[in-house]
mmCIF file as Biopython writes it, N, C-alpha, C and O atoms, coordinates in Angstrom:
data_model
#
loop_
_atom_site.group_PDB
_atom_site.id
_atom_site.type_symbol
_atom_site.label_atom_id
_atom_site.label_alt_id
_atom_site.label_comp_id
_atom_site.label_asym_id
_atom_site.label_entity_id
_atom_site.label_seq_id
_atom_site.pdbx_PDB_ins_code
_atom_site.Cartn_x
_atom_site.Cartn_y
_atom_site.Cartn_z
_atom_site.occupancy
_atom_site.B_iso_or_equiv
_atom_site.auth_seq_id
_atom_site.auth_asym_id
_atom_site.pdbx_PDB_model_num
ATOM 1   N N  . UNK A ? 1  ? 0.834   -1.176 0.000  1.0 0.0 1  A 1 
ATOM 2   C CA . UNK A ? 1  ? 0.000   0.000  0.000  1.0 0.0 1  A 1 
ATOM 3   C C  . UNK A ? 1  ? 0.882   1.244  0.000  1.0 0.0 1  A 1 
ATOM 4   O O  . UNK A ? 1  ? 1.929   1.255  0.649  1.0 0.0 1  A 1 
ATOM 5   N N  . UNK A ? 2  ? 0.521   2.180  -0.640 1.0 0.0 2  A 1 
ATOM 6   C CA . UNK A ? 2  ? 1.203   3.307  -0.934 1.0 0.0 2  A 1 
ATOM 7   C C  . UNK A ? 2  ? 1.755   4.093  0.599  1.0 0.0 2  A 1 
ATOM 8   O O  . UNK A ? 2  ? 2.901   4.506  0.775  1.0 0.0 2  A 1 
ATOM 9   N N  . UNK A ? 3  ? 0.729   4.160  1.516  1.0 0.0 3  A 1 
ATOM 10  C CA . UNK A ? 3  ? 0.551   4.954  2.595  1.0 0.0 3  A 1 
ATOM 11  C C  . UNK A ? 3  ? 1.246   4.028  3.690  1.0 0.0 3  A 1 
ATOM 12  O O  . UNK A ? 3  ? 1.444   4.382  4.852  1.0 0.0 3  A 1 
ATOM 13  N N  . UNK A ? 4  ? 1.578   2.823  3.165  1.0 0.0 4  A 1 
ATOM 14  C CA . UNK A ? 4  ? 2.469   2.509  4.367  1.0 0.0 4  A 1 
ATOM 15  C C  . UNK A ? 4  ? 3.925   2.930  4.427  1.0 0.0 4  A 1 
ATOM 16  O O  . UNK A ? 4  ? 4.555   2.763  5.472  1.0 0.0 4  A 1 
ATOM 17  N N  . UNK A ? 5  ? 4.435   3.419  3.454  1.0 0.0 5  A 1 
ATOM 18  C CA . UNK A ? 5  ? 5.831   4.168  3.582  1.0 0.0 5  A 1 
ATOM 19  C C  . UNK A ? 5  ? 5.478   5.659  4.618  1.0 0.0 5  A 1 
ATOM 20  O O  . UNK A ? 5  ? 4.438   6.308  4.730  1.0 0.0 5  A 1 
ATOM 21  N N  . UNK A ? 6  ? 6.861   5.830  5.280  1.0 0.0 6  A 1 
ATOM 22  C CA . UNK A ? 6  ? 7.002   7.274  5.693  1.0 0.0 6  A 1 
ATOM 23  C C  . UNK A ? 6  ? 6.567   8.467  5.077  1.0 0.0 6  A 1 
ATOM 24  O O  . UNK A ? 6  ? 5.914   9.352  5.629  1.0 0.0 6  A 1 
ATOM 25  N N  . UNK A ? 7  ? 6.960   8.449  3.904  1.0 0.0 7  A 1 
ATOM 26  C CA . UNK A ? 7  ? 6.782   9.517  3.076  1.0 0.0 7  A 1 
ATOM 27  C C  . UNK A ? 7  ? 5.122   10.006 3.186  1.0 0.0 7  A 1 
ATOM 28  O O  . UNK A ? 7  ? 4.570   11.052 3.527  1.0 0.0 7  A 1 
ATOM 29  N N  . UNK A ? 8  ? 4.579   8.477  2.639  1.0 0.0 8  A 1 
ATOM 30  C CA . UNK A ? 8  ? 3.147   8.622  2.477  1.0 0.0 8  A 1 
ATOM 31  C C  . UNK A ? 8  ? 2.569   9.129  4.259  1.0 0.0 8  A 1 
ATOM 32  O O  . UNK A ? 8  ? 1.941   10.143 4.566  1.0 0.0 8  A 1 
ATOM 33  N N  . UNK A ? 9  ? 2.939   8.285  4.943  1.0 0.0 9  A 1 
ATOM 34  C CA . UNK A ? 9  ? 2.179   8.958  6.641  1.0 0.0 9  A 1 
ATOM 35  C C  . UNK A ? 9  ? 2.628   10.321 6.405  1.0 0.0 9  A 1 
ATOM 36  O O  . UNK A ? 9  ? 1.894   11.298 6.251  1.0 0.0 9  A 1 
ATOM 37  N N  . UNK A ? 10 ? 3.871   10.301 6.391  1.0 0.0 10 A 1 
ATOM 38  C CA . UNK A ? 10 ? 3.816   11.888 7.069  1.0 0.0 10 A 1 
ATOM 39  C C  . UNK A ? 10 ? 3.058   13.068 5.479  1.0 0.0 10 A 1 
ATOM 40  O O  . UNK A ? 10 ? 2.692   14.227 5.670  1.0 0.0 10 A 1 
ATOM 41  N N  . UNK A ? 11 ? 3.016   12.547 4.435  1.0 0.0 11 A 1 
ATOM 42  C CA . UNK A ? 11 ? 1.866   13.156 3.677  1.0 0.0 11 A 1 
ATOM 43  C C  . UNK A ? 11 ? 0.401   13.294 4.507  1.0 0.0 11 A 1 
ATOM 44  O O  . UNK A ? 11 ? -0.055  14.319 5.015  1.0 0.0 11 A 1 
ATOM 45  N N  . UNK A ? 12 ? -0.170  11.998 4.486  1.0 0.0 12 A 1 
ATOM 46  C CA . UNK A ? 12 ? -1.661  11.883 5.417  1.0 0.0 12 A 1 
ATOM 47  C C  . UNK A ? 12 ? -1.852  12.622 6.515  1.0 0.0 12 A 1 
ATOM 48  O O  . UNK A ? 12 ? -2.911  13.105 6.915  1.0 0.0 12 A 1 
ATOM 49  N N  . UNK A ? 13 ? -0.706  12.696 7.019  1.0 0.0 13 A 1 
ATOM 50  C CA . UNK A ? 13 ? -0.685  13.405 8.453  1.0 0.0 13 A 1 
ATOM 51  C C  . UNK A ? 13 ? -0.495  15.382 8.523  1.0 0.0 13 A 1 
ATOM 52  O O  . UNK A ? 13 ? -0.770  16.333 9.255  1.0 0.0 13 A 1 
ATOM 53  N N  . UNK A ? 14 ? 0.264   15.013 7.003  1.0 0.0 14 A 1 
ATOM 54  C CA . UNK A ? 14 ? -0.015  16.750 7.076  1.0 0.0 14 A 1 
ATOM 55  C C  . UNK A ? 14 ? -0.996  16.927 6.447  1.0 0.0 14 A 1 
ATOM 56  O O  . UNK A ? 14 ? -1.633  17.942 6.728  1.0 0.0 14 A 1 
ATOM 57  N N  . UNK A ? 15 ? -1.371  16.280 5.658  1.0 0.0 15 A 1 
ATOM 58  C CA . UNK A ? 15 ? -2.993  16.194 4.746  1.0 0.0 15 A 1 
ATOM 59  C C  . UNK A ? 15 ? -4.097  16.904 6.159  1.0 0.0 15 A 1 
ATOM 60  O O  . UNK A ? 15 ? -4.309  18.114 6.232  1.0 0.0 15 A 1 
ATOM 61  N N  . UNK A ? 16 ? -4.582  16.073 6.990  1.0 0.0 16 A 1 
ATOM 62  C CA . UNK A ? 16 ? -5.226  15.937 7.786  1.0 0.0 16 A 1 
ATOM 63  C C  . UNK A ? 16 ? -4.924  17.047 8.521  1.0 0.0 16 A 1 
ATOM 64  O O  . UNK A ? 16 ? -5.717  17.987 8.582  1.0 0.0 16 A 1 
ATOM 65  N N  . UNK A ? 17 ? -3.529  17.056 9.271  1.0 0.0 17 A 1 
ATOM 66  C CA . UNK A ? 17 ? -3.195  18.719 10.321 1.0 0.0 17 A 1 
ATOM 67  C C  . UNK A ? 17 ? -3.640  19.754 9.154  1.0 0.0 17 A 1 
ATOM 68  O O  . UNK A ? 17 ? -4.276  20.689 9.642  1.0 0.0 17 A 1 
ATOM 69  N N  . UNK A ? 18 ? -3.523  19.823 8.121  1.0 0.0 18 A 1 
ATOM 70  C CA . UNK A ? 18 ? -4.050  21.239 7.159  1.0 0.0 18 A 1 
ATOM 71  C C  . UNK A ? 18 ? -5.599  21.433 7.277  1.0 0.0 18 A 1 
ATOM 72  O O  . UNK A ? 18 ? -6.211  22.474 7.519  1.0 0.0 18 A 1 
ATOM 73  N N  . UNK A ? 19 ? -6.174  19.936 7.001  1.0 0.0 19 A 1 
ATOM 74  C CA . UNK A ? 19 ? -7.789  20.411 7.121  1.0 0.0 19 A 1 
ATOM 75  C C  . UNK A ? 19 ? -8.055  20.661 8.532  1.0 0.0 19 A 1 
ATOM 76  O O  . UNK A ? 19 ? -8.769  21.629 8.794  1.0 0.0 19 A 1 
ATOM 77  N N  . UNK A ? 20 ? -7.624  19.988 9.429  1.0 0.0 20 A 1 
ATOM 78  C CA . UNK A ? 20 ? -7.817  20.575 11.097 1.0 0.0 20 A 1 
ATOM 79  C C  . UNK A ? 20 ? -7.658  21.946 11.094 1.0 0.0 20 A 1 
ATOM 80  O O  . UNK A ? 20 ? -8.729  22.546 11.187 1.0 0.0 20 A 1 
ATOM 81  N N  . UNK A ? 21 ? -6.433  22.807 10.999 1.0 0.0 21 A 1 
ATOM 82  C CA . UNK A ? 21 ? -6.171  24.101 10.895 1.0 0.0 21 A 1 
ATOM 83  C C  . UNK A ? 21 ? -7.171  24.804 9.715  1.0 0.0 21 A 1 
ATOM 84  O O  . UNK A ? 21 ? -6.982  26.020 9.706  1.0 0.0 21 A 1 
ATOM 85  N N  . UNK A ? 22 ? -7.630  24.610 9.263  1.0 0.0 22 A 1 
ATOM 86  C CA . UNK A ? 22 ? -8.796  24.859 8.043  1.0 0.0 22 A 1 
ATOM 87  C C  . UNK A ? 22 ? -9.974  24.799 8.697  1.0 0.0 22 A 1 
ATOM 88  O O  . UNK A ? 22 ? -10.600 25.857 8.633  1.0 0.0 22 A 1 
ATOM 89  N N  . UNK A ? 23 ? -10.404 24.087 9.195  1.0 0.0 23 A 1 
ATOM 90  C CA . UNK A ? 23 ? -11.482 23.478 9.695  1.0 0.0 23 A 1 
ATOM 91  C C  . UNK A ? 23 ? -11.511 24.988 11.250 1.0 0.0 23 A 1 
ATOM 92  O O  . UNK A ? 23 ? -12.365 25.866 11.375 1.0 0.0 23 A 1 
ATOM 93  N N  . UNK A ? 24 ? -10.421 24.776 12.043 1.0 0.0 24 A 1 
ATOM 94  C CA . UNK A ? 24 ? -10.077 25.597 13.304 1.0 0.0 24 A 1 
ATOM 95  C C  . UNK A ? 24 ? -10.523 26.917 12.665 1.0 0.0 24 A 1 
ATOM 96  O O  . UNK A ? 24 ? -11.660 27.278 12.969 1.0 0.0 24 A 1 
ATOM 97  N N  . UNK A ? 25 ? -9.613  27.934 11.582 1.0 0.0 25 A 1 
ATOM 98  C CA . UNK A ? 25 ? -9.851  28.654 10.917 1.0 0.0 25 A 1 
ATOM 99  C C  . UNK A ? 25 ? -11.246 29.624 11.002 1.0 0.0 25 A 1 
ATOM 100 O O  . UNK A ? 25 ? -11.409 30.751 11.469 1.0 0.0 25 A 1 
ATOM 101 N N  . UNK A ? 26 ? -12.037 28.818 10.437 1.0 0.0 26 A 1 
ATOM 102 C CA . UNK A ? 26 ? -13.488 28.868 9.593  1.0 0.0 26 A 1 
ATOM 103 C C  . UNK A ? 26 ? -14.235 28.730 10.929 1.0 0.0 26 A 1 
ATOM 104 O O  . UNK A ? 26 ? -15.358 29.233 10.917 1.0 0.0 26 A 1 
ATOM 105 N N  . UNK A ? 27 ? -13.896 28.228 11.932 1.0 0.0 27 A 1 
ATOM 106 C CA . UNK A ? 27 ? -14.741 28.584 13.314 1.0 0.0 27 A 1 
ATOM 107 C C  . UNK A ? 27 ? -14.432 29.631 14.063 1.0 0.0 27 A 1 
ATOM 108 O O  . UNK A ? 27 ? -15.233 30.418 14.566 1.0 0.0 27 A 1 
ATOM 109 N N  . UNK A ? 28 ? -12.933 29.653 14.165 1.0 0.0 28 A 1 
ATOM 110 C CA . UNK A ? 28 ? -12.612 31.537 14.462 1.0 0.0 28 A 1 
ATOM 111 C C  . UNK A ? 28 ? -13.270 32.606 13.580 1.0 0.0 28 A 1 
ATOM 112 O O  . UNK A ? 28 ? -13.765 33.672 13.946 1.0 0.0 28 A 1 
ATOM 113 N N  . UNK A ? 29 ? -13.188 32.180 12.537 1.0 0.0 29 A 1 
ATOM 114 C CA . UNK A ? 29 ? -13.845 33.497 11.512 1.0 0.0 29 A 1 
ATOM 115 C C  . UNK A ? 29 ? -15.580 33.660 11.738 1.0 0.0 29 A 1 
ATOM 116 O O  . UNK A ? 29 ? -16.245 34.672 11.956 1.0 0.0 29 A 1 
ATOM 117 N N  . UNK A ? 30 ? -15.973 32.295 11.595 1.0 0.0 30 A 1 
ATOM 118 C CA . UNK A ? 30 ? -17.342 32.475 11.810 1.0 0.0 30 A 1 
ATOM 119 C C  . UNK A ? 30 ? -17.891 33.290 13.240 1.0 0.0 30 A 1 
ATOM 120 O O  . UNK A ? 30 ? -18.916 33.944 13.434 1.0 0.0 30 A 1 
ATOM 121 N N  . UNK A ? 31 ? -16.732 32.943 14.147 1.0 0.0 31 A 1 
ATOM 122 C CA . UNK A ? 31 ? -16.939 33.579 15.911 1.0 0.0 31 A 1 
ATOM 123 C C  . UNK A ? 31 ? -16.646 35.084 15.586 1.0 0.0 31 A 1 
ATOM 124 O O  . UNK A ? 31 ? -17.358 35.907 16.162 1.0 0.0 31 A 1 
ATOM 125 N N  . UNK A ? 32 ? -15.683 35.534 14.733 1.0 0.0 32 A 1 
ATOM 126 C CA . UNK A ? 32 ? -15.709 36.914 14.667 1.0 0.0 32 A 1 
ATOM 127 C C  . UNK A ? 32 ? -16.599 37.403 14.178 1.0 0.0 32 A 1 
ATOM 128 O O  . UNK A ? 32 ? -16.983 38.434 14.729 1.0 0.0 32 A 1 
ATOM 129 N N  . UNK A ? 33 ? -17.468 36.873 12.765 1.0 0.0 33 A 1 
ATOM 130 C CA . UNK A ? 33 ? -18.299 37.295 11.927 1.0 0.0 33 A 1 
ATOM 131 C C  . UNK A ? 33 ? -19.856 37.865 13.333 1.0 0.0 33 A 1 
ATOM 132 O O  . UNK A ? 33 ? -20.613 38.832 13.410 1.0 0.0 33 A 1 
ATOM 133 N N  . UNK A ? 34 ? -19.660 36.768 14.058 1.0 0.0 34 A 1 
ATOM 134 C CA . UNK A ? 34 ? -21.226 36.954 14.784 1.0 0.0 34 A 1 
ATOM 135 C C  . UNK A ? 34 ? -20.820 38.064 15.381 1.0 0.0 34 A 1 
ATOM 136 O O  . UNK A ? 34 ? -21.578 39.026 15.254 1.0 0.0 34 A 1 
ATOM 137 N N  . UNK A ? 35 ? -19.912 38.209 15.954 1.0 0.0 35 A 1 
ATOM 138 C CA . UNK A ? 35 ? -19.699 38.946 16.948 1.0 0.0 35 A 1 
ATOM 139 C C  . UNK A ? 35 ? -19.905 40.424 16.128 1.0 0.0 35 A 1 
ATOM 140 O O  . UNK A ? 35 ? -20.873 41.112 16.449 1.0 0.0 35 A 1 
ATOM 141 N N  . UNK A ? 36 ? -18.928 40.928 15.004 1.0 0.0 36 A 1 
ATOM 142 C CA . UNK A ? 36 ? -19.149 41.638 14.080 1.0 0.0 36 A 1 
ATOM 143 C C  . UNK A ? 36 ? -20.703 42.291 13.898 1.0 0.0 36 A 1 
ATOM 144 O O  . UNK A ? 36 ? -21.284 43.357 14.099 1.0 0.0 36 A 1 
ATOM 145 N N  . UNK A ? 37 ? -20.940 41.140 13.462 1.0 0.0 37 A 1 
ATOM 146 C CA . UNK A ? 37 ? -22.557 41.288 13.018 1.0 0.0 37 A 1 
ATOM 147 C C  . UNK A ? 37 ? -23.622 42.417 14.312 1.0 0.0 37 A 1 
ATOM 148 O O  . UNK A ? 37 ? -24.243 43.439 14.021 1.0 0.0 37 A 1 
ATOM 149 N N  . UNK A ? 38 ? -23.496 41.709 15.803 1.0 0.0 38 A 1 
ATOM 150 C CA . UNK A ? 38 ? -24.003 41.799 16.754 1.0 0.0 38 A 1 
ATOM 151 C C  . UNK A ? 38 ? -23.000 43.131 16.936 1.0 0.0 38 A 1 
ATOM 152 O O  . UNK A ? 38 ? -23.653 43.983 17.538 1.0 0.0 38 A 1 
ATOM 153 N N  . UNK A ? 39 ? -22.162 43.436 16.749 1.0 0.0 39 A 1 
ATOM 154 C CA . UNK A ? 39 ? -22.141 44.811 17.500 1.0 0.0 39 A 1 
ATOM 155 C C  . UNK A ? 39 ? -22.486 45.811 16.720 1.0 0.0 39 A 1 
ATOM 156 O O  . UNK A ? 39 ? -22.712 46.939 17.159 1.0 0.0 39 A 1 
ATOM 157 N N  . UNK A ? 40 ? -22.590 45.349 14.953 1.0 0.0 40 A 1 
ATOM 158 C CA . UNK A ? 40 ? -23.000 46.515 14.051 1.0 0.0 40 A 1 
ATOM 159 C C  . UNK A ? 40 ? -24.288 46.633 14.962 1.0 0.0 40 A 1 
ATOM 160 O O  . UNK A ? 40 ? -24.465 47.544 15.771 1.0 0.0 40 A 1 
ATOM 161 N N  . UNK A ? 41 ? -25.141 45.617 14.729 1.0 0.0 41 A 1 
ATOM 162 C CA . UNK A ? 41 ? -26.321 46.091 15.200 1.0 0.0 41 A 1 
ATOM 163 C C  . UNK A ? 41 ? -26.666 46.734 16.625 1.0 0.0 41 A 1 
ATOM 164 O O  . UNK A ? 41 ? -27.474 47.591 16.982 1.0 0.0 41 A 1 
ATOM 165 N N  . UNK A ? 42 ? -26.038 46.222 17.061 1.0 0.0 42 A 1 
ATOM 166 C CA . UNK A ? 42 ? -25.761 46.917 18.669 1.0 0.0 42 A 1 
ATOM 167 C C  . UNK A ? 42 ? -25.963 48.415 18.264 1.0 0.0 42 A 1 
ATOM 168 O O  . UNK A ? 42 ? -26.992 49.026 18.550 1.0 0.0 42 A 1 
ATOM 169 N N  . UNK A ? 43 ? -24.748 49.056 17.469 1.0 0.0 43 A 1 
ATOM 170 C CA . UNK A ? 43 ? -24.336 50.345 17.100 1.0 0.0 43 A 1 
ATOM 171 C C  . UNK A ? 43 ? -25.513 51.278 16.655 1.0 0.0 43 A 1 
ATOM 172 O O  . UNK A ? 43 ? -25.873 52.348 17.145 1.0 0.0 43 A 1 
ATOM 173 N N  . UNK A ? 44 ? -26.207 50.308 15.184 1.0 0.0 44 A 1 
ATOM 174 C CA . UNK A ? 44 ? -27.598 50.715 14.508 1.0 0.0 44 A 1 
ATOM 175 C C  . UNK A ? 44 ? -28.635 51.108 15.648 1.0 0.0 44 A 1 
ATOM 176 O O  . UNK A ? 44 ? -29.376 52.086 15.558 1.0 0.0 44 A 1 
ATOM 177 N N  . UNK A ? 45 ? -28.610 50.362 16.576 1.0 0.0 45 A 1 
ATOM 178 C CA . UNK A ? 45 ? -29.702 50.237 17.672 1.0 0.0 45 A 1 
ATOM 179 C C  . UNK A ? 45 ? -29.505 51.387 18.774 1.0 0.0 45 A 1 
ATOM 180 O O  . UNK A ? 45 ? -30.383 52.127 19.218 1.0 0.0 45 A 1 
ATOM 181 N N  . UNK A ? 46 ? -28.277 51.363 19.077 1.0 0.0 46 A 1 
ATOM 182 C CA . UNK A ? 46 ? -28.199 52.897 19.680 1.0 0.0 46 A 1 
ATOM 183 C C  . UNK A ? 46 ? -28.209 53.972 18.797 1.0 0.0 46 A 1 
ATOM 184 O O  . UNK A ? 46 ? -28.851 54.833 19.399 1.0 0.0 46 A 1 
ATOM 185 N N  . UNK A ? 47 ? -27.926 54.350 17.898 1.0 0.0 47 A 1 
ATOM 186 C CA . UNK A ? 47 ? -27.968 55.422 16.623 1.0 0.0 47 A 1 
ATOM 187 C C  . UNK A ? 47 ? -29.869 55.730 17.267 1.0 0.0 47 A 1 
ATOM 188 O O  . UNK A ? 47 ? -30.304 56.613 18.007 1.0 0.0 47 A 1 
ATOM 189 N N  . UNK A ? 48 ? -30.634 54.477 16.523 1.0 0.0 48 A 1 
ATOM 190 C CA . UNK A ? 48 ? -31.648 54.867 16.310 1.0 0.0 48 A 1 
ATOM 191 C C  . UNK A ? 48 ? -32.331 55.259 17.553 1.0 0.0 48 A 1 
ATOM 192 O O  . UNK A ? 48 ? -33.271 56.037 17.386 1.0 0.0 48 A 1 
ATOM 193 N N  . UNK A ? 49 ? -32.086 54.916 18.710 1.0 0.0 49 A 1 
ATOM 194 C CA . UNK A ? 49 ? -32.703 55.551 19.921 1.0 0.0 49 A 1 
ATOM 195 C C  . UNK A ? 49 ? -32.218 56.925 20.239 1.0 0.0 49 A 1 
ATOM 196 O O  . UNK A ? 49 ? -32.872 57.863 20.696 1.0 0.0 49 A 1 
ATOM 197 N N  . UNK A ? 50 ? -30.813 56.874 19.882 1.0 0.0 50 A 1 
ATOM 198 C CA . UNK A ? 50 ? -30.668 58.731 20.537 1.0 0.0 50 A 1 
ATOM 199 C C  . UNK A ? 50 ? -31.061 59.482 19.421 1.0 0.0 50 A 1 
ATOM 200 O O  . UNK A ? 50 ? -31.336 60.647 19.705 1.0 0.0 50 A 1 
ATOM 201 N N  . UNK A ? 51 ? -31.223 59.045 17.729 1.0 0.0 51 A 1 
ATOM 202 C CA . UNK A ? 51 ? -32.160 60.090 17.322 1.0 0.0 51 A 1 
ATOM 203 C C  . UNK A ? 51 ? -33.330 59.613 17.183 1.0 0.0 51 A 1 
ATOM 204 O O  . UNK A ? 51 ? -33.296 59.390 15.973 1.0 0.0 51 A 1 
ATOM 205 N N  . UNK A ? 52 ? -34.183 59.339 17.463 1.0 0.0 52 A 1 
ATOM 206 C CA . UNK A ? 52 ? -35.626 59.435 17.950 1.0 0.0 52 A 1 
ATOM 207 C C  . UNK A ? 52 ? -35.579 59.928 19.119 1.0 0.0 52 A 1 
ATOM 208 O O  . UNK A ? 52 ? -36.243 60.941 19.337 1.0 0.0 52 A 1 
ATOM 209 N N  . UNK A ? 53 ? -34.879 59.412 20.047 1.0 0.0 53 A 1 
ATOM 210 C CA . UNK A ? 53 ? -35.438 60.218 21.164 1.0 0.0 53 A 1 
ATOM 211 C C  . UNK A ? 53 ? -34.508 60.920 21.953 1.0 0.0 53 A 1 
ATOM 212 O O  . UNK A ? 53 ? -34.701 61.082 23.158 1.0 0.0 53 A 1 
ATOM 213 N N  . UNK A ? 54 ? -33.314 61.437 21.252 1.0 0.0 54 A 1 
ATOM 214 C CA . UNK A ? 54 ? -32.173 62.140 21.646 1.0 0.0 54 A 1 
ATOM 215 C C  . UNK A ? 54 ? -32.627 63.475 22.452 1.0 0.0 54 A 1 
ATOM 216 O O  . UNK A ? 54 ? -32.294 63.693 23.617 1.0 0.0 54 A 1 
ATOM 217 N N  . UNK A ? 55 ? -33.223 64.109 21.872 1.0 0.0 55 A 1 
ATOM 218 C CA . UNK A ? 55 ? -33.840 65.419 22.644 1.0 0.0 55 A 1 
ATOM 219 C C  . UNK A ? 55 ? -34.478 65.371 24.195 1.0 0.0 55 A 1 
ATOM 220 O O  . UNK A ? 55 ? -34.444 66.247 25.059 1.0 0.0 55 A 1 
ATOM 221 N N  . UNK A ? 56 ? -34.972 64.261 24.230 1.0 0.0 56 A 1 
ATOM 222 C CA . UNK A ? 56 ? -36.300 63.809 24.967 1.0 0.0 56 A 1 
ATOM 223 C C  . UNK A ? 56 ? -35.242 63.309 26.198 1.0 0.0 56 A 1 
ATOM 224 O O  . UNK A ? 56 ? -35.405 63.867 27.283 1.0 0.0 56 A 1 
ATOM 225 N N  . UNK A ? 57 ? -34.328 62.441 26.109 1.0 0.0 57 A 1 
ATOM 226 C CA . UNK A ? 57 ? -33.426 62.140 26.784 1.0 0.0 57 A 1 
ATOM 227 C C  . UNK A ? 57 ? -32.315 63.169 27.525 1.0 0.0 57 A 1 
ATOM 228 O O  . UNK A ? 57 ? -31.990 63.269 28.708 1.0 0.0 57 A 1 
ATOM 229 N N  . UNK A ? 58 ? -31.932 63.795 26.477 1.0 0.0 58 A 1 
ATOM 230 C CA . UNK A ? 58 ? -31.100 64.733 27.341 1.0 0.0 58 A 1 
ATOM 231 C C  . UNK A ? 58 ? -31.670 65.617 28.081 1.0 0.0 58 A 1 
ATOM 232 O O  . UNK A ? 58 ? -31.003 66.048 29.022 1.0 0.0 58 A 1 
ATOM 233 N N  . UNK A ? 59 ? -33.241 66.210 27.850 1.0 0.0 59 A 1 
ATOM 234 C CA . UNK A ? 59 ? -33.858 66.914 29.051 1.0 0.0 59 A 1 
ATOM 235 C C  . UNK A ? 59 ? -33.888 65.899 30.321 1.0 0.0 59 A 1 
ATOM 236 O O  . UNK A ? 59 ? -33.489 66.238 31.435 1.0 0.0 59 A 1 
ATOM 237 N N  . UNK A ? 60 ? -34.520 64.340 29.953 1.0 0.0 60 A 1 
ATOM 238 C CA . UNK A ? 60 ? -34.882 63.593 31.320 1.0 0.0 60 A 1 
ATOM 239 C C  . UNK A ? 60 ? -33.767 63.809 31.997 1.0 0.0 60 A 1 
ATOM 240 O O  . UNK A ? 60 ? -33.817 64.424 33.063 1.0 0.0 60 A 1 
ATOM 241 N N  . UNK A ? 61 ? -32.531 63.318 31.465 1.0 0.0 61 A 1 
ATOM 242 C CA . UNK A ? 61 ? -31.206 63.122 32.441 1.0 0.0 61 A 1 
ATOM 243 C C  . UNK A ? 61 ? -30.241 63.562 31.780 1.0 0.0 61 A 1 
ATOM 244 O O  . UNK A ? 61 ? -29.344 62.885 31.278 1.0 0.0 61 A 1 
ATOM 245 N N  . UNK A ? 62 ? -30.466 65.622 31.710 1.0 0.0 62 A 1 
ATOM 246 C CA . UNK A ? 62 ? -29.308 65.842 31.071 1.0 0.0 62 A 1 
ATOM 247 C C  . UNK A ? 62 ? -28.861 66.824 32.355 1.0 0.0 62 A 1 
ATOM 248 O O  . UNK A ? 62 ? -28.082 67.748 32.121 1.0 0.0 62 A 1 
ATOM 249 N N  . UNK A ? 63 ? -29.450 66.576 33.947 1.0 0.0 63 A 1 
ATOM 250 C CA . UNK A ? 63 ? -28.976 67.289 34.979 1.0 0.0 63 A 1 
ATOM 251 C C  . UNK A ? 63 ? -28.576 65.822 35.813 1.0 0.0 63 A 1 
ATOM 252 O O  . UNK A ? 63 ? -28.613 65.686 37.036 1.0 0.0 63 A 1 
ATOM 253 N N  . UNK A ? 64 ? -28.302 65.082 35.105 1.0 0.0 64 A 1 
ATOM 254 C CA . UNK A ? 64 ? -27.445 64.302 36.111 1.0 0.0 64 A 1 
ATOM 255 C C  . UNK A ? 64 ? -25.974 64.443 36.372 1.0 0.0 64 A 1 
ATOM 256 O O  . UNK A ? 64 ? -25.428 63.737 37.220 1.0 0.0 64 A 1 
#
């Protein structure tokens, strides 16, 4: 069998450590993406409250 020489393992074996690190990759990115995502909107979501009700707010508690 081809893969029973050295050559061939340590091929398979870096074969495999590449898709692991690939695989690792694409779950860090996806963890940044949410996170990304969730603070744009975070951002959008405060935008839209202090102008709608930016005025209204800084009278309630603009003597604190």
């Amino acid at each position: 069998m081809e893969n029973d020489t050295p050559e061939g393992k340590l091929e398979l074996s870096l074969r495999i450590l590449g898709n692991e690190l690939i695989a690792f990759k694409m779950t860090v990115d996806d963890f940044k993406m949410k996170w990304l995502v969730l603070g744009i909107s975070a951002m959008a979501a405060i935008f839209w409250v202090v102008s709608k009700f930016g005025p209204g707010l800084v009278q309630t508690f603009g003597g604190l």
